[in-house]
N, C-alpha and C positions, 0 to 999 in steps of 0.2 A: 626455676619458678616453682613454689611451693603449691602442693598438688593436694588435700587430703582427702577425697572422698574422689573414690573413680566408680564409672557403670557402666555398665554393657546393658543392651534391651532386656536382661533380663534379672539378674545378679547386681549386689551391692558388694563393694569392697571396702576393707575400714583399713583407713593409714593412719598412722601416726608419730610421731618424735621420736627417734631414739641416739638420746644425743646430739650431735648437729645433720644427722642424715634423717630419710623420708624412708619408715620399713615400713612394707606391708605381710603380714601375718598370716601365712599358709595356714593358720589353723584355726582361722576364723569361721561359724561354722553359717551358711547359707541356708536357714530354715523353709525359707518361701520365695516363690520367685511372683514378681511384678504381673501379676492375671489378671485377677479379678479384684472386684472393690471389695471382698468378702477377706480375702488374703492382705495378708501384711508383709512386708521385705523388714526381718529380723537379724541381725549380725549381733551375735552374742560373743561379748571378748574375752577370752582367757584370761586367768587370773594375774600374769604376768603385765598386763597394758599396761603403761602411765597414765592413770587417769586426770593427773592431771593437765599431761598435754593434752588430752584427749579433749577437756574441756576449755581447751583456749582453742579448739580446731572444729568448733561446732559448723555446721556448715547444709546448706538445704542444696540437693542434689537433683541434679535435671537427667531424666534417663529415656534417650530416644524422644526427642522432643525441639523439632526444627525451630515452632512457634516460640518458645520460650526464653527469655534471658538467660546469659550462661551462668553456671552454678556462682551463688552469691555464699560467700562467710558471711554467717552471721556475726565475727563476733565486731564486723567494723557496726552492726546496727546496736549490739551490746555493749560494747568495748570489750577490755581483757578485767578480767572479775577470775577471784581465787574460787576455783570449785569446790570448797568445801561453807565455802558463805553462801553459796546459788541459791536465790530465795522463789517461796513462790512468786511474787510480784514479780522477779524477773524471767519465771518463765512463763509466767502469763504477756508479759513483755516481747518475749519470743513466738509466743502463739499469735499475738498480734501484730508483728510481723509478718508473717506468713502470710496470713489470712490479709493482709494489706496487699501482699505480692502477688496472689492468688486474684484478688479483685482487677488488680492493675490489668492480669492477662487476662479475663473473660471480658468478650465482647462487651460494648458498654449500653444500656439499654437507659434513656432520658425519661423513664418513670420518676415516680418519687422516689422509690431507695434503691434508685441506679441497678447497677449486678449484684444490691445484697439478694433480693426475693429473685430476681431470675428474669424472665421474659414478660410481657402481661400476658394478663388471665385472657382463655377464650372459653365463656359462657356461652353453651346451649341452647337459645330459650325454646322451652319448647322441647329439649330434648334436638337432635336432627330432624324440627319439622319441616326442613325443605324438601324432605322427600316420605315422612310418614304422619298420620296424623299427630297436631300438635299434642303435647302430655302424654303421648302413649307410650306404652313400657317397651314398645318397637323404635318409637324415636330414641327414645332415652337410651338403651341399648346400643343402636347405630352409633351415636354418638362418642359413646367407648370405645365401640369397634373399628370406628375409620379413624380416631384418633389419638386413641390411645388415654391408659388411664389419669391422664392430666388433666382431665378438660371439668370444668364444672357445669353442673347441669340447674337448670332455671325452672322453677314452678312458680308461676301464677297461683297464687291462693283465691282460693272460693269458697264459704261455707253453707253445709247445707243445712235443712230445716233444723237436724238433729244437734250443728255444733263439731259436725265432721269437718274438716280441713284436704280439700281435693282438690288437684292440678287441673286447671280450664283458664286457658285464654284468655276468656273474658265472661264480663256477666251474662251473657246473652247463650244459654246451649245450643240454641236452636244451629249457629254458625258451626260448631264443633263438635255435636254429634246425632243422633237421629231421633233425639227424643219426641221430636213432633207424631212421629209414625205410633211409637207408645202411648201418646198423650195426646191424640188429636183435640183441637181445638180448644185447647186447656194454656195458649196464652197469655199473658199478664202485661201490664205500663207500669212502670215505673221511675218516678223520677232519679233522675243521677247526673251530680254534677247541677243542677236547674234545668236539665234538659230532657225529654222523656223520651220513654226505650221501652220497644215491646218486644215479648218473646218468652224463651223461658227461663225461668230464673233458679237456681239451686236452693235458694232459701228457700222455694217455695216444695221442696221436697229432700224426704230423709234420707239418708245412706243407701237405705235398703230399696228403694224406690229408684235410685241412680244405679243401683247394682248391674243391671243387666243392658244400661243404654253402650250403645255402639259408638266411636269417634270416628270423626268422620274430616277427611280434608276440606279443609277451612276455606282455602284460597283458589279460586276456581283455574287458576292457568297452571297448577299443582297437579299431579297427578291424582287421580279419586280411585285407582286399580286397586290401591291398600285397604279401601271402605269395607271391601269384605274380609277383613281377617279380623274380627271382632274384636281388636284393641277394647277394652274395656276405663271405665274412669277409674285414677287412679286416686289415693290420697296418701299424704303427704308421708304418712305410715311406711307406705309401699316402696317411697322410693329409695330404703333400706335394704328392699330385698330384690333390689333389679340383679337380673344374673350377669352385668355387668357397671364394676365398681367404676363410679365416678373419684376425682380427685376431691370433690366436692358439693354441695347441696345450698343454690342460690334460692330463699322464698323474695319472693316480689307479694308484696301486699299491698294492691291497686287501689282498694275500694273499703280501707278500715271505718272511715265515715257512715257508707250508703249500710253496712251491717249492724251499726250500730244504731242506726235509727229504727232499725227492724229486730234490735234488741239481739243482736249476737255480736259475741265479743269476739274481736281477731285478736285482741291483747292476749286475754286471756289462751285462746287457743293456741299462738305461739309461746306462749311461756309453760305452755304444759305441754307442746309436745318439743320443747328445747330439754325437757328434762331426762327426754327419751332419745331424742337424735341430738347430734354435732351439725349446726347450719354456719358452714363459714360463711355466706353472706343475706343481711336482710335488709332489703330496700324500699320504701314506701317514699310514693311523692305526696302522703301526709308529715308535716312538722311533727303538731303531738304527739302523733303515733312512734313516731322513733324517739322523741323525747321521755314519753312514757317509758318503754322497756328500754332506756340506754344504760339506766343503771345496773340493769337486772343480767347485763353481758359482759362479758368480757373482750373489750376490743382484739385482747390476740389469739381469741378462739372464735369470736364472732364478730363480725364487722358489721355496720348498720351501716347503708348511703340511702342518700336521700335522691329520690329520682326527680327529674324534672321533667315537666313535661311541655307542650310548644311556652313556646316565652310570653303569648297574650294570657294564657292561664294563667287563672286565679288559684292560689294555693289556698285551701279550706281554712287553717288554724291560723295563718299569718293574715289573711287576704292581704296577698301581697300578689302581684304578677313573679310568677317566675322567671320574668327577665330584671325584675326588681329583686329578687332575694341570691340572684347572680353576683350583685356589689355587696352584699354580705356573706364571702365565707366566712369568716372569722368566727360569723355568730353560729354557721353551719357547724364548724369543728369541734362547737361546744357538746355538740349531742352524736357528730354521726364521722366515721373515719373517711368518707368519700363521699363521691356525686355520680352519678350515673346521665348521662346529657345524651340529647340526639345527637347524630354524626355533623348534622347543619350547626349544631352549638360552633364548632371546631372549626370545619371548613364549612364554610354556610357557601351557598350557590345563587346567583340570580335568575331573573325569570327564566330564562335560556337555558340553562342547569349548565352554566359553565361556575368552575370555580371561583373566587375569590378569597385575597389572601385571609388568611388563617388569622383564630382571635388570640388575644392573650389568655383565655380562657384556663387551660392546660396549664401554664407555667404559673399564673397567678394564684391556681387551685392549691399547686405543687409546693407555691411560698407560704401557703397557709396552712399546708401539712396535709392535706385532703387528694388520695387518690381519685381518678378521673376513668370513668368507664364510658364507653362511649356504643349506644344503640343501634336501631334500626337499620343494622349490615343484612342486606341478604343478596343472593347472587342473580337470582330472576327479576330486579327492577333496576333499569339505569337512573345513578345517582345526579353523574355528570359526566359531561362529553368529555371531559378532559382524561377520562379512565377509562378511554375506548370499549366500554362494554368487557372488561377483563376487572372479574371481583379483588383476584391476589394485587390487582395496581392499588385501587383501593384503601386495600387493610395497611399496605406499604405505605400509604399514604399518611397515614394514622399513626404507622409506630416508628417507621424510618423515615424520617426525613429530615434527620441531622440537627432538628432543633427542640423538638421535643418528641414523648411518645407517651400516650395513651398507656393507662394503666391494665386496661383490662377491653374484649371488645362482646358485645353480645349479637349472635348470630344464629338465622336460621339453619346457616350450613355451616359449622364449627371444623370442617376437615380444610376449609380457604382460610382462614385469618392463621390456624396449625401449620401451613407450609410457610405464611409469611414468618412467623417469630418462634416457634418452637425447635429445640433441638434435635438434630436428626441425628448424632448418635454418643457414644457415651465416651470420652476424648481416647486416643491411646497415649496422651501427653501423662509424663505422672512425676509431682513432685513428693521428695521423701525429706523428712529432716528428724534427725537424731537430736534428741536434748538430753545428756547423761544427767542425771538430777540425783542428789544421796535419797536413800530411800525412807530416812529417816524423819516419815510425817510429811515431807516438801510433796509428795505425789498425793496424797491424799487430800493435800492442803488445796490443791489444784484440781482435784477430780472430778468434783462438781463444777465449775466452771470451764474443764475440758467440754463435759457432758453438753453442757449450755452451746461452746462453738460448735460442737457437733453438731446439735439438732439445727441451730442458726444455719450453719452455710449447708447442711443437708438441702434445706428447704432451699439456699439460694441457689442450689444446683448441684450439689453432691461434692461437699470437702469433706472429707471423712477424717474424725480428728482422733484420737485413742493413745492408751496407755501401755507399755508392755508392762511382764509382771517384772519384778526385781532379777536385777543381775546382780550376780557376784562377781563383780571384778579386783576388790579391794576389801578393805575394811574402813568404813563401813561401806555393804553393800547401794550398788547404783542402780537407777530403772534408766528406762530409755524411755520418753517420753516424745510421741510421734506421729506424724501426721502425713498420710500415703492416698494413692488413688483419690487424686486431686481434679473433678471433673474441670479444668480450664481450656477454653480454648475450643469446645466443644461446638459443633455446627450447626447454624440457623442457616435453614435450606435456604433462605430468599431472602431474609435481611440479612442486611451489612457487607452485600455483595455490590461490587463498586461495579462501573458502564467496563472496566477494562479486566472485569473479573477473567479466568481462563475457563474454557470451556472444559467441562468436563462432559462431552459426551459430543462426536465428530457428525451426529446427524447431519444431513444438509438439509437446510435451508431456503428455499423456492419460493421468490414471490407468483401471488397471484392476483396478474395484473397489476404490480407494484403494493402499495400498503391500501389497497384497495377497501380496507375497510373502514379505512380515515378519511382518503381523498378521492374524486371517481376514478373509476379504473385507468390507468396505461395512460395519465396524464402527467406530467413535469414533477406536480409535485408527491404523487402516487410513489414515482420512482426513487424520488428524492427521498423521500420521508422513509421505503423500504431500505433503501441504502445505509440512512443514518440509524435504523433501529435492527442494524445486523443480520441483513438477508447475504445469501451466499451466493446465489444465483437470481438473476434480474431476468425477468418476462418478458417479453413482446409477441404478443399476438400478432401476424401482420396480415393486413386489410391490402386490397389494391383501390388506389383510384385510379378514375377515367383515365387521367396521361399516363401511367402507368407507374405514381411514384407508390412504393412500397410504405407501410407507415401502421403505428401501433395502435389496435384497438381490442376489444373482449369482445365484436359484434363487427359481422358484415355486414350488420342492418344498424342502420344509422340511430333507428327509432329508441335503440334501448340502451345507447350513452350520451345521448345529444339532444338537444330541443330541437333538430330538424324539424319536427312537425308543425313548429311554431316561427320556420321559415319560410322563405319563397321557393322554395323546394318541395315544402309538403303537396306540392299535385303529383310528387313523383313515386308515390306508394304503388306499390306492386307485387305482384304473387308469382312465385318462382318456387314450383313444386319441391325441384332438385334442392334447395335450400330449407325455406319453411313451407307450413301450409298456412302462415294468416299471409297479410301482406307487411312487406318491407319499403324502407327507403335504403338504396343499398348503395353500399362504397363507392362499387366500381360505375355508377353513374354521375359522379359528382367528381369533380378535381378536387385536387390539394388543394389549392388556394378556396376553393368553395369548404369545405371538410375543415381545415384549420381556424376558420371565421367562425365555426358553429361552436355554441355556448355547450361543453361538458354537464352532464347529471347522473346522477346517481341512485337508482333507489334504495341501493344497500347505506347508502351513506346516511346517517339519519341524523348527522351535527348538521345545523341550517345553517353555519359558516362555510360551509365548503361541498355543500350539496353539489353544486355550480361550478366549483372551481378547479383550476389548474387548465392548460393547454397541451394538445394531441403531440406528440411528436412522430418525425420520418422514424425509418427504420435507419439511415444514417446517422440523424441525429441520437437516436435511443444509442448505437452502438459507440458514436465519441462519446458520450455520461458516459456510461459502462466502460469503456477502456483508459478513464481517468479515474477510474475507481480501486484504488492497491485492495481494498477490502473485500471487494467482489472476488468471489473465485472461479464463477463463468457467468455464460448467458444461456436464456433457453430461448427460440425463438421456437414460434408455434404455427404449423402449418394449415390450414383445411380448407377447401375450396377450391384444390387446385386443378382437379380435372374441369371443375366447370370453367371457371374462370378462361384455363385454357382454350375450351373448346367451342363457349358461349360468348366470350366476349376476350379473347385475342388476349391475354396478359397470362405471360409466364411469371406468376409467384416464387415459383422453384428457382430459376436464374435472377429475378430482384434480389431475393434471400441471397444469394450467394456471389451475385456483385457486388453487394453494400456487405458484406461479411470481408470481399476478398481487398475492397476500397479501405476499411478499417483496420486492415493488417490479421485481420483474425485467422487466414489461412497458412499462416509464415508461423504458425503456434506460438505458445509464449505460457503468462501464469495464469490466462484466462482458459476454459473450457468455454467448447461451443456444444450445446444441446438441440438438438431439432427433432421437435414433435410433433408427433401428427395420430390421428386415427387411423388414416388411410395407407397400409403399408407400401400400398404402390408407390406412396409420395416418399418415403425414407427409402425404398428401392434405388428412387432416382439419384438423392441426395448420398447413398452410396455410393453410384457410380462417379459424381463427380465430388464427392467430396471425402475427409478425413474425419469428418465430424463425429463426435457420442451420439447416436439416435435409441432416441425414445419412442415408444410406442404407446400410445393411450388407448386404454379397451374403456370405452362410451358406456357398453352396459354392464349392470353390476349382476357379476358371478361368483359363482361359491367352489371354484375351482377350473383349472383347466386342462383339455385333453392333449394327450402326449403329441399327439399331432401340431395339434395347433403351438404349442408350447416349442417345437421345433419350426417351423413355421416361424416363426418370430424370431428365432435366433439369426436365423439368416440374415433380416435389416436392421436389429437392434438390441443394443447390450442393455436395457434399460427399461420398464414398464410401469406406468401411472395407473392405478387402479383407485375408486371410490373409496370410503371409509365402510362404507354397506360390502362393501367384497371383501373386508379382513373381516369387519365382526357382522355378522347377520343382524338385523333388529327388525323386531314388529312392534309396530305402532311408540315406537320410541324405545324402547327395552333390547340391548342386545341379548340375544338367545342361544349365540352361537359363533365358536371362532369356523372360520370356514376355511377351505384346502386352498384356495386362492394363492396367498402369499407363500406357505413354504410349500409348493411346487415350481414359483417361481422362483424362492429363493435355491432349489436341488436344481436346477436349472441353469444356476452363474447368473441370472439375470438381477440384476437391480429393480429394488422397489420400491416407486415414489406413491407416496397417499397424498389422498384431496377430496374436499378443501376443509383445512383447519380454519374455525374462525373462533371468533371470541364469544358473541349474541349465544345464551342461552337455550334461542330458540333451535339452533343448527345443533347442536349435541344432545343424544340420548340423557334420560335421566339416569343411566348408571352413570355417571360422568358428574352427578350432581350440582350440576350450569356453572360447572370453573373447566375453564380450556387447557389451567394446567394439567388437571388431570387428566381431560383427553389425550392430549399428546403424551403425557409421560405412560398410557396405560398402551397408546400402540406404539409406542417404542423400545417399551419394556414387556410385551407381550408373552408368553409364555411358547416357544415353539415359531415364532414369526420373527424374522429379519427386515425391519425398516430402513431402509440406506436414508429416503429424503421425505419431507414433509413439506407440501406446498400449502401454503396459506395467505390469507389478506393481512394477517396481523402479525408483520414479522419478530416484532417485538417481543410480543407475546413467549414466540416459541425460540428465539433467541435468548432470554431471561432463564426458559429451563435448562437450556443446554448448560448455564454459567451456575446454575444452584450446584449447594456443595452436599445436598445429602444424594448426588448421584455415584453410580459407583461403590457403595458402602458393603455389598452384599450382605451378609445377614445381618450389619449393623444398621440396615436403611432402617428409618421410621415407618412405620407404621401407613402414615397417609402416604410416603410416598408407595407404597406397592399397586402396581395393575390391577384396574379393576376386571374380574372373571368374568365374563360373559354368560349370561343365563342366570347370576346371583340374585339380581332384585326379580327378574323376571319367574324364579321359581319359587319369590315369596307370595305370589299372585293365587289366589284360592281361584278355583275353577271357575265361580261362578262371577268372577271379573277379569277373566282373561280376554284379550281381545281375541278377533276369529284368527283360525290358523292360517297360516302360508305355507305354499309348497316352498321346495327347498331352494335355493339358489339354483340354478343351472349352470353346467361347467361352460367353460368358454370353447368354442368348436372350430376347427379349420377352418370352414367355410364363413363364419363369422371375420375371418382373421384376411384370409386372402380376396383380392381386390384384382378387379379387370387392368389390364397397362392404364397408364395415362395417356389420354389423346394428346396428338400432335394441338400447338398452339396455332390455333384458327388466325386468319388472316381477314380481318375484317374493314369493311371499308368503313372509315368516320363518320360516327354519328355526332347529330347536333350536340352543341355545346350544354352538358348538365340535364340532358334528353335520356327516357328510360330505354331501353333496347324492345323492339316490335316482338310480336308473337308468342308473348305470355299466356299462357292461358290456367287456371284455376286446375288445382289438381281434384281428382274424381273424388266421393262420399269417402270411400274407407282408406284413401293413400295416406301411408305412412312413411313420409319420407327422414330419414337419417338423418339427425340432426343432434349437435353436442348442444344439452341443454345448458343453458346460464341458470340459477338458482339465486333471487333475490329476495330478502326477507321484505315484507312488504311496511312501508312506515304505520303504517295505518295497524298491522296486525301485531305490533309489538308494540305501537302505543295503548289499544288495547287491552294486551297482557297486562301493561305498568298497570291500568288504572285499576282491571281487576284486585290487584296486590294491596292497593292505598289501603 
């Protein structure tokens, strides 16, 4: 088999004819090896070659490179041609080859021009205003910073008195910065749009008048701690000299109309300051307005879109509704290269905020040549139910989903739509191909049109096209004409990752209470739903009832998963110091068959299809699911209660647990693990003695480390310990400040360490974490000095999804957004005079915390009435604080709320 181009991961070797054998040339000489995209792989041939074999054995070489097609001859795409005819045309011929071959292997993205530009755009607006005030040189900045210099950044135009050109939101300052405080009752009405608006207006003041106002967080369920770092307004000038470079500079021009009536020109003022900056994109949902300056651009340095805005709007120049100049792109494409649309344009949602299917919108925009950006993304309001409160579902939504994708998305948090579509590292894939060409005129003939693929596939993601200088091999002298460090193949952390992708990272997986943030807790379809969306270990809490059937719930008290109160059971509320101090309606005074008839709720659950829904299961039942499950790779069953239970009302928990364990076959081992948890180590003492099980230990409060004591203490019942999200990273008032000793004491220790509870809602994560759950998990997993073995959460999907993303693992080639976020970074951006108050430190975890009285013997009680509470309760004193593992449920009410502050 004829062989001519061989490679090692580092090195090129050159074969060629001699005669009817295959020699290869010890004195070829190896200039550069395969590094960097800066270096070239150069084989220069001795004067001795055949050049003209050499040019029937042209060939593009695959070097360390699994993903890739094996090495292709070019010359079956050329045919055989005498090399001394080789014209430019056909090595332009051969360039587009390549670069055809090149395409085929990069990811495919259903934009308008596929994998030539690359991923879509993620626009800023606002700079990073999901966590700084909008327009400030602190957002704008962030935005660099957590995403790397790719991202473009969005300014709203405003002009002031003078004819200045400044980033603001919106017409109105009073929303976005303090000017009121400057200009006490110096408000203004103004008509806009036909509708009037009071407040302050920048027309109605010059530069130097705006100079010293303050910005100020806009969105009230936003953090305001940044209000005091004097961000200042910025214009449009400035955003040349951010100390960190954007990819790009988007103007939005809102309001070209309302300035014009007030005799200030936006035309004008973007046409003179275009003279000065490079704006790849300017968008206005005025017609005229883009029509006016379309010809004064260059569509491949400057793009215009035309924005739209809700579909009853009347657009000013056309008066047309914007859902009527929807059936007109064609006339759109006359003046503007895109459209910019809300996310509802695409996937619009009905009353209920559940999806429905998708429009033609996208693809019909695509047929008319017009890229499609797509709006109002931001991570702290739920869109739709159907995206569990997880923003990266989202944006996936938008560019993967196999039928088309959005061109570009615009976002208040630009580091979430960056992990769905951006590449996380620079490929080590590299193809090289040699094109010997006479040097006579033919390279120079081509030189400019190499230059042209160059900058093209640069931009679509880095093919690096180039020339070498002339070789002498012959007479006349040949060049090698060449194309190397070929970015293909290259990694999108979270798209185009398929359900069977391979985990790259063995964290385990722990539901809580099954997908409990979908369905209510430890019911049917809870379990189900965590199973199918790649939990590794399944929950059950177990509850007793009255007969003593063992069975799964998140509550011993009826009242906080079930509409018991709204049954003929609700006289049965009661106060049981040893448990809570309000009253309950509790397990163990109701049978199973009473307990299984009660209707499931949720209040964490906030889709109103399934608030209600699913049914309880035994602990039997929970353990046949789970040992039909090949994908599971244990159970945790979770104990507390047990001394009372024992000693108050005759039910051994401890031996239900471990008859419906030994009934299921789970004692005979196998490829399931068994986990048993508990707070109370006396209870993992027992289940030591009688069992073989992994036992975990749960510490209830949250500490900042623990004593040597105690930390042996624990080994004795358990190789395993669950600690809070507050016991790895310290936080005050939302901010964490601080990694604490917690975790690697227990990691010097051999002990395992499970965190909780990971969710998805916004509201449950610190703002370093900037309201995406991917980055909480990936920042305590990848923590600096701390060992996470497991992560429990409601939303297994979620953190099943990171495990399978492929920019893990990369080390110093990770991206950018994937790295951990540091503890104390936003929190030390905090000027004094808006910090919240302080806190003392966490406290370590102590022996005497850790160790627990025996467990009583199980009392022997005589029957009480059928679904009747147990006698002699009595109301615990003023200050008792009795031991109890809190539930933490976001309230519906407080996060509906949140949304509406955001509208």
């Amino acid at each position: 088999m004829e062989k001519w181009w061989e490679g090692t991961n580092e090195m090129v070797g050159l074969y060629w004819r001699s005669g009817s054998s295959l020699t290869h040339s010890p004195r070829i000489e190896h200039h550069h090896q395969i590094k960097t995209q800066s270096q070239f792989t150069v084989a220069r041939c001795p004067s001795t070659v055949d050049t003209h074999s050499l040019m029937h054995n042209i060939a593009v070489l695959r070097v360390s490179s699994h993903h890739l097609t094996p090495p292709i001859n070019l010359r079956h795409v050329a045919g055989m041609w005498n090399p001394r005819a080789l014209s430019a045309p056909l090595a332009v011929l051969l360039l587009h080859s390549l670069l055809a071959l090149v395409s085929a292997q990069r990811s495919a993205w259903n934009t308008l021009d596929g994998s030539v530009r690359g991923p879509p755009l993620v626009v800023a607006r606002g700079g990073f205003s999901g966590i700084f005030p909008d327009s400030s040189d602190g957002a704008y900045n962030l935005a660099v910073i957590t995403c790397g210099p790719d991202v473009y950044i969005w300014c709203d135009v405003q002009l002031t008195k003078d004819g200045v050109g400044i980033c603001q939101p919106e017409l109105n300052l009073a929303n976005s910065t303090d000017i009121s405080a400057t200009y006490p009752n110096k408000t203004k009405t103004y008509m806009v749009n036909g509708a009037p608006i009071s407040g302050y207006f920048s027309l109605d003041y010059t530069m130097k008048e705006l100079g010293n106002q303050i910005l100020t967080q806009g969105v009230l369920s936003r953090s305001s701690r940044f209000d005091g770092n004097a961000f200042q307004i910025l214009t449009v000038d400035d955003l040349v000299t951010l100390n960190q470079k954007p990819k790009g500079i988007w103007l939005n021009i809102q309001h070209n109309a309302f300035y014009a009536q007030h005799n200030l020109s936006m035309r004008n003022f973007v046409l003179s300051a275009a003279r000065r900056i490079v704006f790849s994109y300017i968008s206005s949902p005025e017609v005229d307005f883009l029509r006016g300056i379309s010809t004064r651009f260059n569509p491949k340095t400057t793009k215009l879109v035309l924005r739209f805005m809700s579909q009853d709007d009347v657009e000013p120049s056309t008066n047309q509704t914007y859902g009527s100049l929807l059936k007109n792109l064609t006339f759109i494409k006359t003046f503007a290269s895109g459209i910019l649309v809300p996310k509802g344009y695409i996937w619009p949602v009905d009353a209920t905020l559940y999806l429905q299917p998708h429009t033609s919108l996208v693809s019909d925009a695509h047929k008319a040549g017009l890229e499609v950006f797509a709006s109002d993304f931001v991570n702290d309001v739920p869109f739709s139910f159907n995206y569990s409160f997880d923003p990266l579902a989202e944006y996936l939504q938008f560019v993967d989903n196999g039928e088309f994708s959005v061109d570009g998305v615009l976002s208040d948090f630009p580091i979430t739509p960056f992990e769905a579509i951006a590449y996380g590292e620079v490929s080590p894939n590299r193809l090289v191909v040699f094109v010997l060409v006479p040097w006579n005129g033919v390279v120079r003939a081509v030189r400019s049109y190499v230059h042209t693929l160059h900058e093209d596939a640069t931009n679509a993601g880095g093919i690096y096209v180039d020339f070498d200088q002339r070789i002498s091999c012959s007479n006349p002298p040949w060049a090698a004409l060449y194309a190397d460090q070929i970015q293909i193949g290259s990694r999108c952390c979270f798209s185009h990752v398929g359900t069977n992708a391979t985990e790259q990272d063995k964290i385990l997986i722990i539901s809580k209470y099954g997908a409990s943030g979908d369905y209510p807790a430890c019911t049917d379809l809870a379990y189900n739903k965590a199973i199918a969306d790649g939990v590794d270990v399944l929950d059950c809490p177990v509850q007793m009832s009255k007969d003593g059937t063992p069975f799964c719930l998140n509550s011993i008290d009826l009242i906080e998963s079930t509409t018991v109160t709204q049954s003929k059971f609700s006289n049965l509320a009661i106060i049981i110091p040893e448990i809570k101090s309000v009253s309950g309606i509790y397990a163990f005074n109701l049978t199973w068959n009473d307990i299984k008839n009660l209707t499931c709720k949720s209040e964490k659950v906030l889709n109103p299809k399934f608030k209600n829904a699913g049914n309880l299961l035994t602990l039997s039942d929970f353990l046949s699911l789970a040992k039909n499950q090949t994908s599971l790779s244990g159970v945790s069953i979770i104990v507390e209660n047990a001394a009372y239970l024992a000693e108050k009302q005759g039910l051994s928990v401890i031996d239900a647990v471990i008859n419906a364990l030994s009934k299921a076959g789970y004692d005979k081992g196998g490829s399931q693990k068994v986990y048993i948890q508990s707070t109370n180590s006396s209870v993992l003492l027992k289940f030591k003695e009688k069992t073989s099980y992994k036992l975990v230990y749960k510490i209830d409060e949250t500490v900042g480390d623990a004593a040597n004591a105690a930390v042996e203490d624990i080994k004795n019942f358990a190789s395993a310990v669950v600690v809070s999200k507050d016991s790895v990273f310290a936080s005050n008032s939302k901010f964490l400040i601080y990694n604490t000793k917690t975790a690697p004491t227990l990691n010097a220790a051999n002990l395992s360490v499970f965190v909780e509870t990971f969710s998805n809602e916004f509201v449950s994560q610190a703002w370093d974490f900037f309201s995406d759950a991917t980055i909480e998990i990936n920042s305590y997993v990848n923590a600096d000095g701390v060992k996470i073995d497991g992560i429990i959460t409601d939303f297994p999907k979620t953190a099943d999804r990171y495990r399978r993303n492929k920019c893990l693992n990369l080390g110093a080639n990770k991206p950018v957004y994937m790295d951990p976020v540091q503890p104390g970074g936003l929190y030390g951006l905090i000027t004094s005079g808006y910090l919240p108050p302080a806190e003392a430190p966490l406290p370590p975890l102590t022996e005497s915390e850790v160790a627990e009285p025996p467990l009583p013997s199980v009392a022997k009680l005589a029957p009480a009435p059928a679904s009747g509470p147990s006698a002699g309760t009595k109301a615990p004193p003023g200050n008792a604080q009795p031991k109890t593992a809190v539930c933490f449920f976001f309230s519906t009410l407080a996060v509906f709320i949140a949304s509406l502050l955001l509208l």
